[in-house]
C-alpha positions in Angstrom: -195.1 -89.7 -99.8 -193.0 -92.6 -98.7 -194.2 -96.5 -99.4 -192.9 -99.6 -98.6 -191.4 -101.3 -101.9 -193.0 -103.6 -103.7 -191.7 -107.0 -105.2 -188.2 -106.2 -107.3 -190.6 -106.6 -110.5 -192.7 -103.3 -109.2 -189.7 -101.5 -108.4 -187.9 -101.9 -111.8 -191.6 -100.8 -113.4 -191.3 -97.8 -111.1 -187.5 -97.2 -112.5 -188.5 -97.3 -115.8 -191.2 -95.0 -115.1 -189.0 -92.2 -113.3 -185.6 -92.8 -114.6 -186.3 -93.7 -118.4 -183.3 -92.8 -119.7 -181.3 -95.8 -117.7 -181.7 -99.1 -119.5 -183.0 -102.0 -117.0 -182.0 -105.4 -117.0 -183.6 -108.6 -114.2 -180.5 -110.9 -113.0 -180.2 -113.8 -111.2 -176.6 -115.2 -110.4 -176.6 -118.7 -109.5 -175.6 -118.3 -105.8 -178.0 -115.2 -104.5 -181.3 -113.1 -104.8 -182.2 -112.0 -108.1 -181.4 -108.1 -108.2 -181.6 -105.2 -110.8 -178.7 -103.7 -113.0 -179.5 -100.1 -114.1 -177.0 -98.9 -116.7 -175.8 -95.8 -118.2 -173.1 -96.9 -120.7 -170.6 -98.6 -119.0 -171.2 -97.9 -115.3 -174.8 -98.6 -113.6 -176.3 -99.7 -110.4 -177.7 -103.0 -109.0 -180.7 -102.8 -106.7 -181.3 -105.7 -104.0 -184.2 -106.1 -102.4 -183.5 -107.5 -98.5 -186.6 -107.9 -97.1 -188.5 -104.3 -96.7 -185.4 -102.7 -97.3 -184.0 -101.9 -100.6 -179.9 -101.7 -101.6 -178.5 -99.7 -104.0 -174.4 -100.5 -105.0 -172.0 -99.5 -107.7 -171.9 -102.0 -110.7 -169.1 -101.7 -112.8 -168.1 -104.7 -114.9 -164.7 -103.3 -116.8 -161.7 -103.0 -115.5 -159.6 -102.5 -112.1 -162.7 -103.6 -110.6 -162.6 -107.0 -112.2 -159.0 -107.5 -111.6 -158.2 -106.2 -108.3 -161.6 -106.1 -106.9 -161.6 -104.0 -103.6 -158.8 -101.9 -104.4 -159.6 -101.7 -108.1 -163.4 -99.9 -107.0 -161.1 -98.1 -104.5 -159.0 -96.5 -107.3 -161.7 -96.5 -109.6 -164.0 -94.1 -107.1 -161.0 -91.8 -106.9 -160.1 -91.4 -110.3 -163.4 -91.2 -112.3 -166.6 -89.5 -110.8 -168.7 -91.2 -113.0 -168.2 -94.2 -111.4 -170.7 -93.6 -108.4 -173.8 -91.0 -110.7 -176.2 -94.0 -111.9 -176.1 -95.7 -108.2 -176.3 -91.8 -106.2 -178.8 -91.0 -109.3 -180.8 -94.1 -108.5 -180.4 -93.8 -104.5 -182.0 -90.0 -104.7 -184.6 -91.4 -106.8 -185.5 -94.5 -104.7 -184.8 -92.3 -100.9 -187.7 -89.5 -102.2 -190.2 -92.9 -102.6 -189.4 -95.7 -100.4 -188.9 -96.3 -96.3 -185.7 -98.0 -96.3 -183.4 -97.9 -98.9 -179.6 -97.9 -98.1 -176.7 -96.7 -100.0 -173.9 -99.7 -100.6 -170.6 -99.9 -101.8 
């Protein structure tokens, strides 16, 4: 049954309840709306919460990402299938439970 998300606190309870084998972590970058990073080793996921909607995006902090930002993630997604499980694992997860939740970058 689907239900409209809760505040970004409930939904990282309700990660750690299905997903437990991610490791969960709150952020809040200076310029923004706090968000969730869910990580498996090096590459995870970071969940925004936009109103009613929910976001889930790639986080990767390593690499060609960091130093050639768009095209590194570009080059990154073609070369290493990992990079893109944790958010897709996370987005299945979120889609069976929630209304509106929408698959980013």
């Amino acid at each position: 049954m689907f239900t409209q998300p809760g505040s970004i606190e409930e939904i990282k309870s309700d990660l750690e309840a299905g997903l437990p084998h991610l490791t969960y972590k709150m952020e809040k970058p200076l310029i923004g709306k706090q968000y969730i990073l869910a990580k498996n080793g090096t590459y995870g996921a970071m969940i925004f919460k936009k109103g009613e909607k929910v976001q889930v995006s790639t986080y990767n902090p390593k690499g060609l990402t960091v130093a050639f930002g768009v095209l590194g993630i570009m080059v990154t997604r073609a070369l290493n299938k990992k990079y893109v499980a944790t958010r897709n694992e996370v987005f299945d997860y979120m889609s069976a439970r929630y209304y509106e939740v929408k698959k980013a970058f």
